[in-house]
C-alpha positions as CSV (number, residue, x, y, z in Angstrom):
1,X,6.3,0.8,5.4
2,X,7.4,-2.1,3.6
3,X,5.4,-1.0,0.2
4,X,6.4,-0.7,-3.2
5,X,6.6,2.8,-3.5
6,X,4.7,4.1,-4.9
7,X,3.1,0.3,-6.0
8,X,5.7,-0.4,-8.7
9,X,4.0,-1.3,-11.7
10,X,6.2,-4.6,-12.2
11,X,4.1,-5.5,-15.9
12,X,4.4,-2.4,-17.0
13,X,7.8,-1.7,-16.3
14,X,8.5,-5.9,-17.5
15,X,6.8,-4.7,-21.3
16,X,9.1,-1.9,-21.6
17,X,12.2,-3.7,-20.7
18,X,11.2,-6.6,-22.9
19,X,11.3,-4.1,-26.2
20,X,14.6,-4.4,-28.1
21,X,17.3,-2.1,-28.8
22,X,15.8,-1.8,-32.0
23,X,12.4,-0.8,-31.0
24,X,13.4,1.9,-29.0
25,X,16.0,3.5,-30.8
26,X,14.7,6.5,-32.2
27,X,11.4,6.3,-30.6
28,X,10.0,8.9,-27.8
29,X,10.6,7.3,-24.2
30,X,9.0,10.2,-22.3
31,X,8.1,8.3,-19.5
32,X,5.1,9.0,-16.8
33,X,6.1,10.7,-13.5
34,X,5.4,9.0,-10.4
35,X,2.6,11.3,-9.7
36,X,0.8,10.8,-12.6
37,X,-2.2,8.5,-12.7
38,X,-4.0,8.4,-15.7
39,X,-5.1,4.4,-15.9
40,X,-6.5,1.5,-13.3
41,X,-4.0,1.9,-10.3
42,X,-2.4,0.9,-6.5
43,X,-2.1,3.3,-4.8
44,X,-2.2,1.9,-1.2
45,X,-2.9,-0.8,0.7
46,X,-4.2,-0.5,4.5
47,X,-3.6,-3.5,7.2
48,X,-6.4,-2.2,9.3
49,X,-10.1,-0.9,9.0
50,X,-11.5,2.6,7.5
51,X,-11.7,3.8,11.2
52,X,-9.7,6.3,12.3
53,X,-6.7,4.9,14.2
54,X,-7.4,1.5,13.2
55,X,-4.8,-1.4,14.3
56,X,-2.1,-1.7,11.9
57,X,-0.6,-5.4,12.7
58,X,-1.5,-9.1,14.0
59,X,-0.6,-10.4,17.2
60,X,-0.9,-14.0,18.5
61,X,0.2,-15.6,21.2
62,X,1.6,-19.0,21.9
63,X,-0.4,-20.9,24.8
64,X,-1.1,-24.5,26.6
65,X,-3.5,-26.5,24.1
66,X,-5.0,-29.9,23.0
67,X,-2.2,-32.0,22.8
68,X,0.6,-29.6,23.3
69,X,1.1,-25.9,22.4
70,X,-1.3,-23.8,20.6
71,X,-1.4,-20.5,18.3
72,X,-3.8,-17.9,19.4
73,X,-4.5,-14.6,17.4
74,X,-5.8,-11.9,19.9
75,X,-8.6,-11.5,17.0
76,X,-10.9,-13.6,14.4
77,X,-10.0,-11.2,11.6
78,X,-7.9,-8.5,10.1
79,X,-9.4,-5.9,8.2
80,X,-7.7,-5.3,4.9
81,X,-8.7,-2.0,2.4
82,X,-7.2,-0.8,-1.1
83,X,-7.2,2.0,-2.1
84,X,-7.6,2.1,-6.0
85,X,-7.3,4.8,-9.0
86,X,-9.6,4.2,-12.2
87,X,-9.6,7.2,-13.7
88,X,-12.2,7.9,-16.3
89,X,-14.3,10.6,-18.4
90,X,-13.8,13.0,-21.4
91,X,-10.4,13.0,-22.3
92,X,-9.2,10.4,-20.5
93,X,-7.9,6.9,-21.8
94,X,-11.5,5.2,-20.6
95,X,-14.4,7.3,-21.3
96,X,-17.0,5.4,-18.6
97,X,-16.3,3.6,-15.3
98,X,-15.8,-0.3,-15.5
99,X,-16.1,-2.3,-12.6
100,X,-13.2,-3.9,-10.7
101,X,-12.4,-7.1,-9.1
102,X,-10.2,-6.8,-5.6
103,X,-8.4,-10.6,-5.4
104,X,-6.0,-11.0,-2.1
105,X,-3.4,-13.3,-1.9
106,X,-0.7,-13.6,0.3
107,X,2.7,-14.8,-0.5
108,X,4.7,-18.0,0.9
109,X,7.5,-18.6,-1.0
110,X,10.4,-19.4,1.4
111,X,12.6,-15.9,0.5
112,X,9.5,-14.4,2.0
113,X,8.9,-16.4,4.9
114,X,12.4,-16.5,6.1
115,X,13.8,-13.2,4.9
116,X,11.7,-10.4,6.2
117,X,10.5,-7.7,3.6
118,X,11.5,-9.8,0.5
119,X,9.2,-10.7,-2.0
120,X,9.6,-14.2,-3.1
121,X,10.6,-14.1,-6.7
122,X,7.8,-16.9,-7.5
123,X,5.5,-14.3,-6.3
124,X,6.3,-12.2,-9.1
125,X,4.4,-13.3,-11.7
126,X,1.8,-11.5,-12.7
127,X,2.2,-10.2,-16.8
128,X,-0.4,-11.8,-19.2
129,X,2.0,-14.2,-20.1
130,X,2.4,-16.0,-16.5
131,X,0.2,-18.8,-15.3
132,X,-2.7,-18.3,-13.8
133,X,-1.9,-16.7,-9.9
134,X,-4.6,-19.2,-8.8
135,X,-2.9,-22.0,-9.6
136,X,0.8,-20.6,-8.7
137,X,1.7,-22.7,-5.2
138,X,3.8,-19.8,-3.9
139,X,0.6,-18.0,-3.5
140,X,-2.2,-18.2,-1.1
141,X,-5.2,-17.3,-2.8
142,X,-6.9,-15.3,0.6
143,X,-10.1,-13.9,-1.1
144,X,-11.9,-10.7,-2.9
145,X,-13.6,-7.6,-2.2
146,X,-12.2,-4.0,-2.2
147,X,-12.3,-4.2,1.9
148,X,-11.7,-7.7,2.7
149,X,-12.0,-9.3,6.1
150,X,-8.8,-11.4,6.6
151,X,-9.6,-14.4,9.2
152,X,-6.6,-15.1,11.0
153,X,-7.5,-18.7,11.4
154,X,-6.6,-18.5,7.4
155,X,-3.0,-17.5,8.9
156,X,-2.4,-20.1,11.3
157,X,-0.6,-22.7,10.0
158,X,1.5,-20.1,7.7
159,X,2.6,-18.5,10.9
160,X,3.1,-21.3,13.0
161,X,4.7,-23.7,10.3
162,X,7.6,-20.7,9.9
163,X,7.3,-20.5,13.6
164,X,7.9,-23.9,14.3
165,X,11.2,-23.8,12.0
166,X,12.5,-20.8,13.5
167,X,12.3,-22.3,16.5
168,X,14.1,-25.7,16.2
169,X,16.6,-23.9,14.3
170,X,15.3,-25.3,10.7
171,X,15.3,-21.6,9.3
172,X,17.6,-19.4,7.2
173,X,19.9,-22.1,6.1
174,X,19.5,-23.9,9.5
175,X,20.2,-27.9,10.0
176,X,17.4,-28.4,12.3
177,X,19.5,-30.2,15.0
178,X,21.6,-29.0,17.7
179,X,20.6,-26.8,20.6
180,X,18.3,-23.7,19.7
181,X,18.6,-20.2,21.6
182,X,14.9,-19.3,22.9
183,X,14.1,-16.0,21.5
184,X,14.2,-13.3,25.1
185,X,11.9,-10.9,23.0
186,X,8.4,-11.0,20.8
187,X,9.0,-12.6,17.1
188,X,8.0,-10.2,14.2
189,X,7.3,-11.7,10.9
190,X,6.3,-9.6,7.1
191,X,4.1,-11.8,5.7
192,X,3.5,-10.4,1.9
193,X,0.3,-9.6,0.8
194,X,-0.7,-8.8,-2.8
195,X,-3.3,-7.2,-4.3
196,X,-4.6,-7.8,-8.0
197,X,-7.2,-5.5,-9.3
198,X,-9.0,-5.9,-12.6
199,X,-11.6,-4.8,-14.3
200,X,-14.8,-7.3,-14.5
201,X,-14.4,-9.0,-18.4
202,X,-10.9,-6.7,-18.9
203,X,-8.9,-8.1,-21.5
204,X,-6.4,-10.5,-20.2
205,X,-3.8,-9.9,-22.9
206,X,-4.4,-6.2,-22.1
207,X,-1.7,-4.4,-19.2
208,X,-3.9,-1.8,-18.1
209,X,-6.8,-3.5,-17.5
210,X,-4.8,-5.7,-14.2
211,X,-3.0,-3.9,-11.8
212,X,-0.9,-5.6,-8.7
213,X,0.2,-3.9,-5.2
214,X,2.0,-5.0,-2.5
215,X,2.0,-4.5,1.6
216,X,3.2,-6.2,4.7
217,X,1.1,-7.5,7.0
218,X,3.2,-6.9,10.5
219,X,2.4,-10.1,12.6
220,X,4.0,-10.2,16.4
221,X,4.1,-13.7,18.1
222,X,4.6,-13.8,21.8
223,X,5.9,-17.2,23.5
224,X,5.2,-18.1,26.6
225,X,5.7,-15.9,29.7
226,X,6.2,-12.9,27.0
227,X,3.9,-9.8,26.0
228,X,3.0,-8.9,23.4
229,X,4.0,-4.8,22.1
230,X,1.1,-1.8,22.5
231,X,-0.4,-2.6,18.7
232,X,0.4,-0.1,15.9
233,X,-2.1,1.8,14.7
234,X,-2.8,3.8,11.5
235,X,-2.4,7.5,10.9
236,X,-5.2,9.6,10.0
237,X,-4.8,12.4,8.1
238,X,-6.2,15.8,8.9
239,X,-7.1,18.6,6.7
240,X,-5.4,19.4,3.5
241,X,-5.3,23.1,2.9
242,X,-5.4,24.5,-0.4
243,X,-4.9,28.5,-2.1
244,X,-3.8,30.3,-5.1
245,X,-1.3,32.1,-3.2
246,X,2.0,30.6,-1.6
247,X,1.2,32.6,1.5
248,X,-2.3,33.4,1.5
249,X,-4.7,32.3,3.2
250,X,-5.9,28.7,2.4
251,X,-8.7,27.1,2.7
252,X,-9.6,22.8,3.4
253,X,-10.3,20.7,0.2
254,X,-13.4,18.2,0.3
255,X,-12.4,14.7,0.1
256,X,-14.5,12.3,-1.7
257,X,-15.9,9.5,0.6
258,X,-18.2,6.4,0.1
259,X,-21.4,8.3,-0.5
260,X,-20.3,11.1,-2.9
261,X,-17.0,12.9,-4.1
262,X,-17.6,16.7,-3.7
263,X,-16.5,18.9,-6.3
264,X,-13.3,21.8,-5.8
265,X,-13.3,24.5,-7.6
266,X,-10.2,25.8,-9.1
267,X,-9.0,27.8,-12.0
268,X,-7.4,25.9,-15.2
269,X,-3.4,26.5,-15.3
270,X,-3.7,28.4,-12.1
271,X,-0.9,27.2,-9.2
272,X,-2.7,25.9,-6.2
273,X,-0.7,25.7,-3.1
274,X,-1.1,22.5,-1.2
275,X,-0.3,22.4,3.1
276,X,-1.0,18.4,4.3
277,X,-1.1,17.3,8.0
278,X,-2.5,14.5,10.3
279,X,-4.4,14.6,12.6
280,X,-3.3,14.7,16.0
281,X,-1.7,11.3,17.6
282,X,-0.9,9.8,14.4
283,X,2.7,9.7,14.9
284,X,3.1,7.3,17.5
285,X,5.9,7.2,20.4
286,X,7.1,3.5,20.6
287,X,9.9,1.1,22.0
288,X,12.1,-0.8,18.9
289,X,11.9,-4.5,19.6
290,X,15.2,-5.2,17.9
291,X,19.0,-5.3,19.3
292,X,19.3,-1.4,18.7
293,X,19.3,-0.1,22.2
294,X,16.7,2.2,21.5
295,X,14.5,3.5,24.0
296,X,11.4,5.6,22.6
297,X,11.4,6.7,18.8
298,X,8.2,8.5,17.5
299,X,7.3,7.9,14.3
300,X,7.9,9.6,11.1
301,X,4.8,10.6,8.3
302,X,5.8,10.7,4.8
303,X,3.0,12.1,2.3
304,X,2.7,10.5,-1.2
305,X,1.3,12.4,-4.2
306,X,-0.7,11.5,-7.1
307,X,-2.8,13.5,-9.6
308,X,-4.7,13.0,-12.7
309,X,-2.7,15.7,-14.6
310,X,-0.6,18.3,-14.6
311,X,3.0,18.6,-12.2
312,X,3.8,18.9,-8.6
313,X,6.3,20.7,-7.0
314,X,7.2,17.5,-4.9
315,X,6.5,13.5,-5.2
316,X,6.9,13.4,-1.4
317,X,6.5,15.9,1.5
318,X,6.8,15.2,5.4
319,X,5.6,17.2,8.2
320,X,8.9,19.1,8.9
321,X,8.2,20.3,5.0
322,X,4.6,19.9,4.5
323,X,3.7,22.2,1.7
324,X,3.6,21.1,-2.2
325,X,2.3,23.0,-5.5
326,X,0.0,21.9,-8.3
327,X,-0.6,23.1,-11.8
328,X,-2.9,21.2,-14.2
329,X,-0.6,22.4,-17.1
330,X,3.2,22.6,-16.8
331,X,3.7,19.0,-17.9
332,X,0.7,16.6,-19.0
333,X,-1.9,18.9,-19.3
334,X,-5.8,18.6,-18.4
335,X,-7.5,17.7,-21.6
336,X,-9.4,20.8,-22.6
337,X,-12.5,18.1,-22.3
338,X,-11.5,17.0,-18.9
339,X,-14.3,19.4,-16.5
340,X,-11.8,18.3,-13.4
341,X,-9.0,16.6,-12.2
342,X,-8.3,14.1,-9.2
343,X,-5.6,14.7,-6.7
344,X,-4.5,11.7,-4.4
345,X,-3.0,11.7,-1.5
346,X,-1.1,9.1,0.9
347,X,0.2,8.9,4.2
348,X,2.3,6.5,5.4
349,X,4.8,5.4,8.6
350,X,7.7,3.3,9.1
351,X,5.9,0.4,11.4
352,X,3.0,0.2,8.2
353,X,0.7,2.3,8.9
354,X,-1.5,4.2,5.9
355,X,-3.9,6.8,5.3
356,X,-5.2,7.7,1.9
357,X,-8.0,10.3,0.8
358,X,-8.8,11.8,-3.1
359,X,-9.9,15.1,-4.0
360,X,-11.6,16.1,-7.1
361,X,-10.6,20.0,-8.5
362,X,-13.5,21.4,-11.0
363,X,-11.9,23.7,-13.6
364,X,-13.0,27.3,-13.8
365,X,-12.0,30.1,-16.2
């Protein structure tokens, strides 16, 4: 998936590079695993709805309209859904929840537009010290809300303006003159999308109170006479096993959902042995619309790890090695305050597809 991954944190990473020799000479750099989430956040983004094996892309077809040709999306909206860590409670850096503000935008500076997967550097502005995003014409300002209902009418003359270039050859350092080559096969275009979440009346000066993820929204366009590929669709994960012994028997941890977050019990300092899986069909079996020559290629699931506290044996695990260990104390320890920790965990595939669920671990002694 074309992700930062894990959701680089570019302001945070920018205020440490900006410190001087000086200022870190001598001074303790022990920096924060991957893994470790103790502050507001990205930890996914999801081109699709919370259903199970929800559509992972766009699609839109060329077609006969008023006046000439038209663009037509084969829906009125894309369902967009981040998936967000706040941690907060005894002993951790914010004591009480604080709500948080979900604002979408999607980026069309021209290194993004024209060069698939890059992220326009004009879109990368985003410390305290950068203008307002609002007000930054290399971004689209798309809308809020945790889940967000992306109209596609909102995309149409994004998609069709790069289409329209593409097409008479005014792309990717193109003249626009001279005969053009008809694409034979379905146009793909990564359209950035970027995610900003604060927290309601944060400080603005203040780096952990904003927090900014990116995905790729997949869009296929199919001209005339051509059809569009079987959509993508996300991967659901299944059960994620859990036991104190590496080959014991293990038993499924409760995820949180909307309603309530269901407490695990396990035993402070204790290893617990983690086994993650999908459920079945996620991988997907699926022709490559490119010049490789490939025929079928299934899909490969990569899982992502996160965690409150403590160490895991592994950031990443796949299905050909799906097990991973936690302790809540080899390296940044539970606060003896702290009655649980959260565990995180992400799915993701090649084509863009996510899953994401959280589990909270009660201590015991």
């Amino acid at each position: 998936m074309k992700t930062m991954q894990p959701m680089k944190r570019w302001r945070k990473l920018a205020a440490v590079l900006a410190l001087s020799s000086s200022q870190l000479a001598g001074c303790e750099t022990d920096i924060d695993a991957d893994t470790l989430v103790r502050e507001l956040r990205v930890l996914s983004l999801r081109v699709g709805s919370t259903d199970k094996f929800s559509v992972a892309d766009a699609q839109a077809e060329v077609k006969p309209g008023p006046g000439g040709l038209d663009l037509a999306f084969t829906t009125d909206h894309i369902d967009l859904n981040a998936f967000v860590a706040a941690p907060t409670g005894p002993g951790r850096r914010i004591a009480s929840p604080r709500p948080l503000v979900y604002e979408w935008y999607l980026c069309i500076g021209p290194a993004s537009l024209f060069s698939p997967g890059t992220l326009d550097p004009s879109c990368r502005k985003w410390l305290p010290s950068d203008p307002d995003p609002m007000k930054n014409s290399s971004l689209r300002y798309l809308g809020s809300g945790q889940s967000f209902p992306l109209q596609t009418a909102a995309l149409k003359d994004v998609v069709g303006g790069v289409l329209q270039i593409l097409l008479t050859g005014g792309g990717a350092g193109g003249s626009g003159g001279g005969t053009v080559k008809l694409p034979e096969k379905p146009i793909s275009l990564l359209l950035p999308l970027i995610l900003r979440a604060r927290v309601d009346g944060g400080d603005p000066s203040d780096i952990r109170d904003r927090e900014v993820g990116v995905t790729y929204l997949r869009t296929w366009i199919a001209l005339p006479g051509m059809t569009l590929p079987v959509p993508n669709r996300n991967p659901a994960l299944g059960d994620l096993l859990a036991g104190p012994d590496e080959e014991g028997q293990k038993a499924p941890l409760l995820p949180c959902t909307q309603a309530s977050c269901p407490k695990n019990k396990v035993r402070r300092g204790a290893d617990l042995f983690l086994l993650s899986s999908a459920q079945s069909g996620s991988p997907e079996t699926y022709v490559p619309i490119d010049d490789s020559g490939r025929s079928e290629v299934t899909e490969t699931l990569r899982y992502s790890w996160f965690s409150t506290d403590g160490e895991f044996d592994r950031e990443r695990t796949g299905d050909a090695q799906p097990k991973n260990k936690w302790n809540s104390e080899p390296t940044r320890p539970a606060p003896a305050d702290a009655p649980f920790a959260t565990i995180w965990l992400v799915t993701q595939e090649e084509r863009g597809g996510s899953d994401a669920r959280a589990y909270e671990l009660e201590f015991t002694n």
